[in-house]
Each structure stands twice: as C-alpha cells, then as structure tokens.
GUVOVEX-442082 format. One line per 2 residues: number of its first residue (from 1); their letters; for each residue x, y, z of N, C-alpha, C. Coordinates in pm, whole numbers, plus 50000, padded with zeros to 5 digits. Layout:
<pts>
NUM> a> X/Y/Z/X/Y/Z/X/Y/Z; ...
</pts>
This chain:
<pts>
1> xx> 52105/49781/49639/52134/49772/49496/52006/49754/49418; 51997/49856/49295/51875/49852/49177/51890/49654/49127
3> xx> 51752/49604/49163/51765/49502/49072/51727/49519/48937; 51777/49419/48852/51769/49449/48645/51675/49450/48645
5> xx> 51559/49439/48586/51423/49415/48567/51462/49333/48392; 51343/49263/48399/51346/49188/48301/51255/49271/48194
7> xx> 51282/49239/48012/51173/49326/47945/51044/49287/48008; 50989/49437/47962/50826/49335/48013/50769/49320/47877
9> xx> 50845/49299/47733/50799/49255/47633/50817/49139/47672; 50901/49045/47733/50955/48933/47706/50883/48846/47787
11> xx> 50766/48908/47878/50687/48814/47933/50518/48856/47866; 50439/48701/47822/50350/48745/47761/50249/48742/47812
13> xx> 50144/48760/47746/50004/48753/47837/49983/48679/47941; 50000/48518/47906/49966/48401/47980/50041/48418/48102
15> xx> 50142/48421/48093/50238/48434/48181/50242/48536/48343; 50193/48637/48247/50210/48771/48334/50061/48762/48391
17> xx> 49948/48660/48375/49819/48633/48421/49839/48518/48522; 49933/48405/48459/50001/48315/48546/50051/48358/48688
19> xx> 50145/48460/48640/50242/48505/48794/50118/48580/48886; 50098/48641/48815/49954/48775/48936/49875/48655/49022
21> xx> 49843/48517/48922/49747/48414/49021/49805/48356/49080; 49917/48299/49074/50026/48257/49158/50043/48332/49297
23> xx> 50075/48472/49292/50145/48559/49393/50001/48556/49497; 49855/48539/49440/49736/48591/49497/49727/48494/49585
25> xx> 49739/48343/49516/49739/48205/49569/49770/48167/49677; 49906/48236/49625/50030/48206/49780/49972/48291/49932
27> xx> 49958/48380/49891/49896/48468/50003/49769/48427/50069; 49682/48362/49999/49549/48290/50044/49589/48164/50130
29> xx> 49693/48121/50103/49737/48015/50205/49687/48017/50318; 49770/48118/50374/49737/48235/50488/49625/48280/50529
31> xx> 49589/48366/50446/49506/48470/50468/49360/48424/50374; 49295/48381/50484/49151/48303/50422/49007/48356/50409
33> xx> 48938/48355/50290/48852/48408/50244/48834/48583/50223; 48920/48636/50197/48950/48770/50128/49036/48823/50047
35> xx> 48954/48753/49930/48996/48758/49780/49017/48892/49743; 48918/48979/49730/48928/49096/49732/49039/49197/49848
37> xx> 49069/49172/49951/49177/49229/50028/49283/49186/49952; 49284/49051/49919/49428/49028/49866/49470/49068/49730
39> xx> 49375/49081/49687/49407/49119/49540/49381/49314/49560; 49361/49379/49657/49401/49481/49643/49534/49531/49674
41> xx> 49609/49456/49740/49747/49439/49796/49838/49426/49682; 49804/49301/49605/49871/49285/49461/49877/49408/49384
43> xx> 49703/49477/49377/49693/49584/49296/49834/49700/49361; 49841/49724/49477/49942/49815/49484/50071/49789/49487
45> xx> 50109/49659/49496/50237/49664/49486/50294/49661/49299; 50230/49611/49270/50194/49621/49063/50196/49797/49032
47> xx> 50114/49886/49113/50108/50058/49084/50235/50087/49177; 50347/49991/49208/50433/50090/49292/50395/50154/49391
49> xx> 50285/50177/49464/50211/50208/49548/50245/50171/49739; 50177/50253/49807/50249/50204/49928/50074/50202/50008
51> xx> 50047/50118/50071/49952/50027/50167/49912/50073/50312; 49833/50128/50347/49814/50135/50455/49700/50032/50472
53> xx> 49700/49939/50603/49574/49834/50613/49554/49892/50763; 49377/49952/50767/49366/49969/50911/49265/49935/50951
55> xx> 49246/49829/51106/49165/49781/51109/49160/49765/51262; 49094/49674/51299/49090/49674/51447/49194/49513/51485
57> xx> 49225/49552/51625/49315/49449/51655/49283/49247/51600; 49353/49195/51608/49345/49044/51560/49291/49015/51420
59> xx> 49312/49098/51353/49200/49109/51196/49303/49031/51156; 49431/48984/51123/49556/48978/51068/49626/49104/50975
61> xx> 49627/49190/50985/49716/49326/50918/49853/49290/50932; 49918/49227/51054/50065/49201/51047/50025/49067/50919
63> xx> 49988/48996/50961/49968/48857/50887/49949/48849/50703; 49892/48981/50698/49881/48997/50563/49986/49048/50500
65> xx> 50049/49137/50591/50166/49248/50525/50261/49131/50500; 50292/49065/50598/50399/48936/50608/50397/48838/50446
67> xx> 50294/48820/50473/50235/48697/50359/50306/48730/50225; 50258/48869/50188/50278/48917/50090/50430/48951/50088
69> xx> 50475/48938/50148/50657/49006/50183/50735/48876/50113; 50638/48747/50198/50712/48604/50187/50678/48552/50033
71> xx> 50635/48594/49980/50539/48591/49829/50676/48603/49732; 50730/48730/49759/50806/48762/49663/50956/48752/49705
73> xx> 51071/48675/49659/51197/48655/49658/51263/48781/49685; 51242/48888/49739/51348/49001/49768/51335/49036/49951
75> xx> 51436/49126/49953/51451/49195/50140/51302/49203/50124; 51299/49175/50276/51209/49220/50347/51230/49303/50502
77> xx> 51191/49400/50552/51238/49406/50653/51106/49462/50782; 51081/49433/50899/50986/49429/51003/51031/49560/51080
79> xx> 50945/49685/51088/51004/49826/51211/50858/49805/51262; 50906/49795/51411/50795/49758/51514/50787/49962/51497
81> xx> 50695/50026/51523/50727/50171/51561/50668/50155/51687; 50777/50233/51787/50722/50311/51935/50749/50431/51942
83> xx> 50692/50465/52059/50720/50626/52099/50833/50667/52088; 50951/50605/52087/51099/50626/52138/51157/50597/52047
85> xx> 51103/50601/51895/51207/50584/51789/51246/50707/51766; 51386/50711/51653/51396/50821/51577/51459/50793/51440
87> xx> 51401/50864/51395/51418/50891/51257/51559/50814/51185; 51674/50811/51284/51752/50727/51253/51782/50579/51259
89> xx> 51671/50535/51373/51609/50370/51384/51594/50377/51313; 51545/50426/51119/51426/50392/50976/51572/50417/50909
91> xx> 51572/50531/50925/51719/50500/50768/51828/50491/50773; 51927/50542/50891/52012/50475/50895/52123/50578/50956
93> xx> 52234/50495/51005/52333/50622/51092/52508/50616/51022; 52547/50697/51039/52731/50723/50989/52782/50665/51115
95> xx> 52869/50610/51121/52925/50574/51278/53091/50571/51243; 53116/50623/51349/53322/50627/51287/53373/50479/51302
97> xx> 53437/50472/51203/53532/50308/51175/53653/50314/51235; 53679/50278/51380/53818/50324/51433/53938/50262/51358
99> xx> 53905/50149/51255/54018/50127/51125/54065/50232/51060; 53989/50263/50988/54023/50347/50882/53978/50515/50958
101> xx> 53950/50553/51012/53877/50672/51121/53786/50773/51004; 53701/50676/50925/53625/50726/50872/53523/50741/50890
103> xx> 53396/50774/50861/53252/50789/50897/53186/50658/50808; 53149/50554/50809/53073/50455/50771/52885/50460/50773
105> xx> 52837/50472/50670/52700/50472/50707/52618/50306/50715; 52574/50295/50802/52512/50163/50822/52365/50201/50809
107> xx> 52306/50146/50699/52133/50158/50646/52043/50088/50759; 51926/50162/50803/51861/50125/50833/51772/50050/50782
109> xx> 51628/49988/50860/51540/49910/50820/51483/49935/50679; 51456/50101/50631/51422/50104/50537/51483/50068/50415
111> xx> 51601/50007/50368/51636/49993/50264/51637/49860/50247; 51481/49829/50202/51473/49690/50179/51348/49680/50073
113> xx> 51321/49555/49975/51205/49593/49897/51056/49604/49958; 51061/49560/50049/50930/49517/50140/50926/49601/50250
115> xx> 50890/49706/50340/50909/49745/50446/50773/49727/50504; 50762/49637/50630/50642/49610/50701/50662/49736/50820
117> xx> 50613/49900/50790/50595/49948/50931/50448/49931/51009; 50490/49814/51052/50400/49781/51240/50361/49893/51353
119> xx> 50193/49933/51305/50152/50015/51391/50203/50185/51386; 50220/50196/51257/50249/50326/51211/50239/50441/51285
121> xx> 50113/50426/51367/50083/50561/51474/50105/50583/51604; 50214/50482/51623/50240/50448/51760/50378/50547/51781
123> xx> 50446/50612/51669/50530/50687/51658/50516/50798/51626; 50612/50894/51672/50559/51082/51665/50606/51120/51500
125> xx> 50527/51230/51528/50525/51298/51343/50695/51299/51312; 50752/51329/51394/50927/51371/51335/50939/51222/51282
127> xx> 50949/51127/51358/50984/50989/51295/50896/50956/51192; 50780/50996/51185/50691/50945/51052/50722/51007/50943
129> xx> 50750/51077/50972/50819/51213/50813/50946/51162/50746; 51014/51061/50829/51139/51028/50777/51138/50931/50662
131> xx> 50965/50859/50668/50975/50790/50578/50892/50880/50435; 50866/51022/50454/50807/51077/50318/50857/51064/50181
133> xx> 51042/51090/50192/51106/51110/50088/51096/50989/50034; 51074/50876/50108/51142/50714/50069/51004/50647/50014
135> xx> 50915/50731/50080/50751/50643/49971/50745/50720/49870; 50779/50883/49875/50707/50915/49751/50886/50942/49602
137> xx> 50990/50938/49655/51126/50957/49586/51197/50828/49552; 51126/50715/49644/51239/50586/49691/51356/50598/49638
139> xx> 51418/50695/49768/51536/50739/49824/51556/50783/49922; 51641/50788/50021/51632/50869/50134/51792/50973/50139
141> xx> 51756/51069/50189/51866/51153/50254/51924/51134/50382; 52040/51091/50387/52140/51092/50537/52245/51184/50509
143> xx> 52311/51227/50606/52434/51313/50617/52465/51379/50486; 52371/51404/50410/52390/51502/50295/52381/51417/50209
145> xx> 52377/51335/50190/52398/51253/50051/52281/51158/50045; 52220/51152/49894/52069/51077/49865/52142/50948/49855
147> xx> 52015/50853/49898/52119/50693/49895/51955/50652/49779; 51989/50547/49733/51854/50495/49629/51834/50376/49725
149> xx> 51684/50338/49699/51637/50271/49799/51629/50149/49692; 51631/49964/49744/51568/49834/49599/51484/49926/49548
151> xx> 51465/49843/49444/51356/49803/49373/51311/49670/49364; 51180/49646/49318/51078/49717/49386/51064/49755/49548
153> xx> 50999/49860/49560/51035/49927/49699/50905/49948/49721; 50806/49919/49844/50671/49927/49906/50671/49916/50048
155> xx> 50591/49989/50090/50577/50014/50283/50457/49952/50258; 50410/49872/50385/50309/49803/50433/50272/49885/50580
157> xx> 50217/49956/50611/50192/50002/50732/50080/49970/50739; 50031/49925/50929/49940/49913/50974/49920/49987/51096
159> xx> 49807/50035/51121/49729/50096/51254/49611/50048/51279; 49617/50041/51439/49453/50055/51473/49374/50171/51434
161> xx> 49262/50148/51443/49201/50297/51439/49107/50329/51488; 49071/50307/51645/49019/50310/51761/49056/50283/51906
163> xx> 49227/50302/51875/49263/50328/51997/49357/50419/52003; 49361/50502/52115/49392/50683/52111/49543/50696/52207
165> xx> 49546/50575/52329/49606/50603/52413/49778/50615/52335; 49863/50641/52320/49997/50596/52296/50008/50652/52165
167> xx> 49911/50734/52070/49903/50704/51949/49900/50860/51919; 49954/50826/51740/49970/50988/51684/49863/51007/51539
169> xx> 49779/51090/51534/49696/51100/51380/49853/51055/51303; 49848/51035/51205/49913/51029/51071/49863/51190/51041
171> xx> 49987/51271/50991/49956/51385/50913/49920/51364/50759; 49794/51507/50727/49764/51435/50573/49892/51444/50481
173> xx> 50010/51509/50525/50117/51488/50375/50092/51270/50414; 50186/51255/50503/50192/51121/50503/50068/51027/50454
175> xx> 49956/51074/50500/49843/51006/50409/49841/50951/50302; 49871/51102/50252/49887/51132/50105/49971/51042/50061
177> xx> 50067/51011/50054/50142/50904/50018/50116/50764/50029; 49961/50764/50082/49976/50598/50044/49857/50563/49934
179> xx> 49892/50513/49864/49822/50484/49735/49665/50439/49763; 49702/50315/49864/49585/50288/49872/49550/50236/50033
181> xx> 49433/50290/50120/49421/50211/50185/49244/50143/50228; 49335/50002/50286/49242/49878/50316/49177/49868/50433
183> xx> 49064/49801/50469/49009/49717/50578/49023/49547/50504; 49039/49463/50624/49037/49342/50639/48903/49306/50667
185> xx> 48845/49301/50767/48686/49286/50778/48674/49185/50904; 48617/49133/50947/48581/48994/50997/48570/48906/50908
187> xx> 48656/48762/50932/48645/48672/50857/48448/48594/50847; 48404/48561/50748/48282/48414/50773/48322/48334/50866
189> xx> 48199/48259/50843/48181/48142/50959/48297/48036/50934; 48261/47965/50809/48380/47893/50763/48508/47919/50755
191> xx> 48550/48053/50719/48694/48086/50731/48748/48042/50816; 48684/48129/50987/48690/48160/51112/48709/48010/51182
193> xx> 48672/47932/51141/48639/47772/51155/48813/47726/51119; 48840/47761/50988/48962/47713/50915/49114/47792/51009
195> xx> 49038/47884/51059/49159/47956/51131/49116/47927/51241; 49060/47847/51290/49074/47778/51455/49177/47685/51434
197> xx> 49097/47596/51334/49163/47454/51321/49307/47478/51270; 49359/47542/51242/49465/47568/51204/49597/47557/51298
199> xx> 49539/47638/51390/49616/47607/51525/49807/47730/51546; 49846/47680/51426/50017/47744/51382/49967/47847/51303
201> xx> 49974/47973/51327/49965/48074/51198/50080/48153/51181; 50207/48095/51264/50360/48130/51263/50409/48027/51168
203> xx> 50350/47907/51161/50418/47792/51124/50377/47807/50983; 50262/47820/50944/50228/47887/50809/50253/47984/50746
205> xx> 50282/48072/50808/50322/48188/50734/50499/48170/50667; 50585/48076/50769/50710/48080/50741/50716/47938/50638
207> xx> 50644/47858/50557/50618/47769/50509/50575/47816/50386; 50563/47949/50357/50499/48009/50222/50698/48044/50155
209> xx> 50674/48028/50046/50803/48007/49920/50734/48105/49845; 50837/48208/49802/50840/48290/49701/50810/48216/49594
211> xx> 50675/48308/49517/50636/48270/49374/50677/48363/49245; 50715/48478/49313/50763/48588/49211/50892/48613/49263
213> xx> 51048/48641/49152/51132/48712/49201/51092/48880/49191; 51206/48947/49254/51218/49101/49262/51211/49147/49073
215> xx> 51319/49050/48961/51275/49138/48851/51168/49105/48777; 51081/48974/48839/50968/48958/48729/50849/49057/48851
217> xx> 50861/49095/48943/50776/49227/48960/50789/49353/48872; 50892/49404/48883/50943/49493/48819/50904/49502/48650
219> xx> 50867/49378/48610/50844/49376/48490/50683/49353/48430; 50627/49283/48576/50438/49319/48594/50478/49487/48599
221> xx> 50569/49526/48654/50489/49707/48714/50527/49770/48531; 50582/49719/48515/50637/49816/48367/50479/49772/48276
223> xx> 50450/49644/48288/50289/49579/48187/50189/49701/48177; 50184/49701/48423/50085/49802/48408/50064/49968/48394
225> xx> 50210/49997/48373/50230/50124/48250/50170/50119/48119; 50151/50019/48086/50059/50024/47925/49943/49968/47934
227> xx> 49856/49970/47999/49738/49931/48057/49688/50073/47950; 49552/50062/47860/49485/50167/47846/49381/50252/47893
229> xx> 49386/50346/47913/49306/50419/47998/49244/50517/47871; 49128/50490/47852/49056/50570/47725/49019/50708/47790
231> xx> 49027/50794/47716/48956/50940/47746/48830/50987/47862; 48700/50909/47750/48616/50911/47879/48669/50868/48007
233> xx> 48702/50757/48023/48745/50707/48177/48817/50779/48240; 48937/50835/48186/48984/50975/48309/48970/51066/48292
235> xx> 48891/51100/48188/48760/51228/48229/48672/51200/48362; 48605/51074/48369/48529/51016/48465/48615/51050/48628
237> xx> 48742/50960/48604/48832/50982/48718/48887/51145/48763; 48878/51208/48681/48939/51359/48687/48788/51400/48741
239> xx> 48655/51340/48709/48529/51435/48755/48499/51409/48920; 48534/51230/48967/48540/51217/49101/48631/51296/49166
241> xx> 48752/51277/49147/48856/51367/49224/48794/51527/49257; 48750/51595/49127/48703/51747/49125/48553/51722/49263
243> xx> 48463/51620/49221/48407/51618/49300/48442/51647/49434; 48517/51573/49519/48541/51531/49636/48592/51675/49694
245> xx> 48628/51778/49608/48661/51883/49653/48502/51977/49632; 48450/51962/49582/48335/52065/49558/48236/51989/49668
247> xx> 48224/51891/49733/48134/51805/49823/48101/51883/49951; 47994/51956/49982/47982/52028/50068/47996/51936/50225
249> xx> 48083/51819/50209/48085/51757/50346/48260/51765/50367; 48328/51860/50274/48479/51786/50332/48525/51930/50260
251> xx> 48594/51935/50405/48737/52096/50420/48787/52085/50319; 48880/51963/50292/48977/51958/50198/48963/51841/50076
253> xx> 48946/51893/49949/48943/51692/49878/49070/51653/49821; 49082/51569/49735/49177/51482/49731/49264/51590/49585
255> xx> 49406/51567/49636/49479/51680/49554/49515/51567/49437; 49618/51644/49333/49644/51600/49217/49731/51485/49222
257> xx> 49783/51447/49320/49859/51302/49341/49749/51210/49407; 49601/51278/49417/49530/51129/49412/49482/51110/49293
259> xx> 49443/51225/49207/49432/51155/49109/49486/51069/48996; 49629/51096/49073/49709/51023/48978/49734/50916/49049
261> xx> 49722/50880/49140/49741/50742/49210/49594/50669/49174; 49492/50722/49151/49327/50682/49087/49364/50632/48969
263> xx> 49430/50708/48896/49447/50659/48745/49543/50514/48777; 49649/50514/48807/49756/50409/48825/49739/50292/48889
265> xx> 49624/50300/49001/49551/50209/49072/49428/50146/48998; 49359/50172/48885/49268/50132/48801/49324/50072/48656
267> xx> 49455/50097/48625/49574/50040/48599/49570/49909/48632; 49648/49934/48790/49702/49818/48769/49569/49730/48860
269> xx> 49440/49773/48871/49357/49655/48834/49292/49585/48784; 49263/49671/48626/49274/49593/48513/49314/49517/48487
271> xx> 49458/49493/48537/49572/49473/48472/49573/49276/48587; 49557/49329/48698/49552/49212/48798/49430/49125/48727
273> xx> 49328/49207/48667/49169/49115/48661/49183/49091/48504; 49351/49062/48469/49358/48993/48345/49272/49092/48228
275> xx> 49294/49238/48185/49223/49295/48104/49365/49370/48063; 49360/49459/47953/49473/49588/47880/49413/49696/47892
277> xx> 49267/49739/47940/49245/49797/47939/49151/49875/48082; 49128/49973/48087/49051/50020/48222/48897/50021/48202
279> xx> 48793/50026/48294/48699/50015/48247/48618/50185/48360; 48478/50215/48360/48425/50270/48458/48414/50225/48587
281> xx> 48386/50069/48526/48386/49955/48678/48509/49934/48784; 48635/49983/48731/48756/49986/48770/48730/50106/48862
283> xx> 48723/50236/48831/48713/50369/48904/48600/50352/49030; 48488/50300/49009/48379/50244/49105/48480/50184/49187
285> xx> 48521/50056/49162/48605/49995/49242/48715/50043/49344; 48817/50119/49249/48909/50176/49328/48888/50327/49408
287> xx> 48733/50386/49383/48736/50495/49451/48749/50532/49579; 48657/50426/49662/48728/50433/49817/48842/50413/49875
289> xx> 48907/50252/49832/49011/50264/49876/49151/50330/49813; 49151/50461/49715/49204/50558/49697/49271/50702/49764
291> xx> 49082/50725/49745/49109/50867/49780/49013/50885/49881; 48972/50806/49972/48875/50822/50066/48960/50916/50185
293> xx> 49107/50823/50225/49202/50867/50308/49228/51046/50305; 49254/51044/50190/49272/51205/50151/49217/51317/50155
295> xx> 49056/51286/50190/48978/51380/50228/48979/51407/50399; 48977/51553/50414/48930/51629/50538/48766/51664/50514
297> xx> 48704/51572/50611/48568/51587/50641/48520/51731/50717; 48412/51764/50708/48409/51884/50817/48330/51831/50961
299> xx> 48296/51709/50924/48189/51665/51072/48311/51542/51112; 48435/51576/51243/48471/51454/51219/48449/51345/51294
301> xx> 48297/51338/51366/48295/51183/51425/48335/51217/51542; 48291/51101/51633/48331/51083/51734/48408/51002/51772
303> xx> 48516/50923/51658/48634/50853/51622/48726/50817/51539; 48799/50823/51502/48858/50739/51364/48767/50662/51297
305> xx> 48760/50540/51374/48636/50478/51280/48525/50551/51221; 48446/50617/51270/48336/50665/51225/48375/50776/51113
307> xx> 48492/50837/51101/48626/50981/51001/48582/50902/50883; 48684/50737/50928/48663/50693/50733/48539/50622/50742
309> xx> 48442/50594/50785/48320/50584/50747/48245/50692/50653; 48255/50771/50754/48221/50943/50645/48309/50912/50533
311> xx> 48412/50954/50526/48475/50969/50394/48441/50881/50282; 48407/50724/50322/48424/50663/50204/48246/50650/50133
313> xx> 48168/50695/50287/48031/50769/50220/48029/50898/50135; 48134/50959/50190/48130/51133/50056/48128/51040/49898
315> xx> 48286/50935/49946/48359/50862/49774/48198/50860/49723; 48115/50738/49786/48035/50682/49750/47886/50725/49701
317> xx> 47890/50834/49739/47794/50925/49726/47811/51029/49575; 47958/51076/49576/47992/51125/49443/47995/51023/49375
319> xx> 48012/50890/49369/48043/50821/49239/47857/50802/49198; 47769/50772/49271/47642/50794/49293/47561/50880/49140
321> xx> 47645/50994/49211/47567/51142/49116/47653/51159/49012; 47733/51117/48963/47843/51107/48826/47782/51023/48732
323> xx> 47738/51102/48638/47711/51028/48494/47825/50899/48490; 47815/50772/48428/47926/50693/48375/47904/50637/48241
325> xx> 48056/50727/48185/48098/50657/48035/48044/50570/47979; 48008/50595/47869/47984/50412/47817/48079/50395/47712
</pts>
C-alpha cells in the first residue's frame, strides 16, 4: 500500500534540516567515522535513487544497508541472492487457494520500502533483471498484471568486487539503474579501536529506533524537487556527461538517465548540506559516485577493482578540463 505523504509545504526549513541530521545521526551509531558514506546514502534515498555499495569483504556494506533500513519506520526486507534463485524468490508467486480454487498471489521480498539485495552478483542475469522494472517503474509485473511497489521504495545492493568465483558482472542496463554507487573505505585508527571495543555489532544495530517515518521521507523527497538548479550548473552537468562520452578512454559514456540522475543527485545534496540551491561544488562532488559506474572503459584492468578505478579517473579527469561556472 502507497503511504500519504505529508505536504512538503507543511514542513519548514528547520525541521526538514532537523530530520536529514537526525536520520545521519542514527546511522553513525553504527557505522563509525564515515560521514561522507553516510550522508551519501541519505543523498539517495532523498533522489529516490537506488545504492549500490561495493567494497571488499568486512568493510560493513550489510551493516550500512541495515542501519539505514532501521533509521526509517517502514518494511524493510533482507534477499540473501544465490545461484539458485529465481526471479520468483524477488517478486512473488500465484499459488491456488484450495478454498476458494482461485489463484492467490503471495508478494515477494521485493515489495517492501527498503530492499537490502545481499551480494547482488552472486545471482544470474535472468534473476537480476527481475528487479529492472521495480528500480526504475517501482512496480513489478506478475501473471500479467502490474502490482505498485511502497513508497518510498529503494534497493540497497551490495557486492564484492574482487572475487570472481560464484559470481555474475552486473549487466550495464542494471547498472544503469543505480543512482549512485559507493565505497566504504577502511575505517582510522580510532574508529577501528571503537569497533573492537564494541564487541555486539548485532546488538547495536537492532537497538537503533526509527527517526523518520515512511511519510515525512516522502515529503524530504518532494523538498528536493524544488532544490534550484541554475542554468550554468546543468549546462556544467550536461558538459561532464557529453564529456564522458567523447573521452578517448571509454567505449561507451554515461547515457541520458545519468544525467538525469547527476542533476537529481546534486539536488538532493544540496538539499542534505542544508542549501535550496545547487552549486558547481555539488557536480564535483557527485561526479564519481554517479556516473563513474556507467561508463565502458576500453582498457579493462586486470580486475573489477582496478575497472572502477579507471572510471572514476576518466570522471576525474573530465571534471579537471571543464571550465566551472561562477
């Protein structure tokens, strides 16, 4: 079921600066010393956006996706992916009701506001495709008939991305669909210290209380619809995107749904860093973890890791040689 959303006249500045530090807060509980990871997480669930975090094993990627799930008062739901799913493990099956001898559809994992898919590439392309319609339509198709997925509705997927055995590339449509993706990093010394001593990081994570309901999200995502984005600036954003395709290091660059996920993602981090408006510094910011994903390199490495290394050197290199607005 659509939740109401509240006006988003009816919440005001303070407020709607209040909740964003609140939701960031809660998640830091957890997840220690990466301010910036966490507040890019916020940034996409604010653009409606869907998350890919990929990193190498023990970084916390489940831990973060979680955090943020437990943050906000709506479903949440956990799809471990293996080799042996199908497409109907994610959305859901008709099964006959020997009562009534009708066909009953029972929803799968995906119809929930939060979907944590765990290890995204551990499952084959047919099952990964099932979730295309539902990140980029949030809706899915079963037995002929479109079902509407909550609101707010966001996938959290995580992968390694240096280990090959068991595992499937992500195709670029599916890429393409995720707004934005993250690295976690290695924590500091001190963090790393705070997450020894810690000891429970099950016991903490289930100890975090929703700070936002489902319609006062809904009513941040409507704010950062009126976020202003002045001329120059997505001129600027329209010249990276063009770039990334003219870059004599990459087959393919980033198509017209990154640039519109560029624009919407500089949005809504304005919008998180307490501003109405977008700046050049915003586009700097959000250019890698954008549209880095979206590019086909022509040299690709001798791993995953080293793929988005390249790529987010092409981002970084075009934002480089781009005049910026004043």
């Amino acid at each position: 079921m659509q939740e109401s959303a509240l006006p988003a006249e009816s919440i005001t500045d303070d407020d709607a600066a209040g909740q964003v530090h609140a939701l960031i807060e809660n998640v830091e509980k957890v997840i220690f010393g990466k301010h910036e990871v966490v507040k890019l997480c916020v940034v996409g669930l604010l653009a409606r956006g869907h998350l890919l975090i990929e990193d190498v094993p023990g970084i916390g990627k489940t831990t973060l996706a979680q955090s943020l799930a437990r943050s906000i008062d709506c479903s949440f739901h956990r799809i471990q992916f293996t080799s042996d799913m199908l497409p109907a493990d994610i959305l859901g099956v008709s099964v006959l009701d020997p009562h009534t001898n009708d066909f009953e559809f029972r929803p799968g994992p995906i119809f929930a506001s939060i979907v944590l898919a765990d290890e995204i590439n551990r499952t084959p392309p047919k099952t990964q495709s099932a979730l295309l319609e539902a990140m980029s339509e949030f809706q899915v198709s079963v037995d002929g008939r479109t079902r509407e997925l909550p609101r707010p509705f966001m996938v959290l997927a995580t992968q390694n991305p240096i280990e090959y055995e068991g595992t499937y590339t992500l195709p670029e449509a599916q890429l393409d669909r995720f707004l934005l993706r993250i690295e976690i990093g290695y924590p500091g010394e001190d963090d790393e210290i705070r997450i020894m001593r810690r000891h429970d990081s099950v016991a903490a994570l289930q100890a975090l209380d929703p700070v936002l309901s489902a319609e006062e999200v809904i009513a941040l995502q409507e704010r950062v619809n009126k976020v202003h984005v002045e001329e120059s600036v997505a001129r600027y954003m329209r010249a990276l995107v063009e770039g990334t395709r003219e870059h004599r290091g990459t087959r393919l660059g980033a198509s017209p749904r990154g640039a519109l996920s560029l624009f919407e993602a500089c949005q809504a981090y304005a919008f998180v860093d307490g501003r109405d408006y977008a700046t050049p510094g915003d586009v700097k910011l959000m250019g890698v973890p954008v549209l880095s994903h979206r590019l086909l390199v022509k040299s690709q490495g001798g791993n995953r890791l080293a793929t988005a290394l390249e790529q987010s050197l092409i981002i970084e290199e075009i934002l480089s040689d781009l005049p910026v607005p004043m």
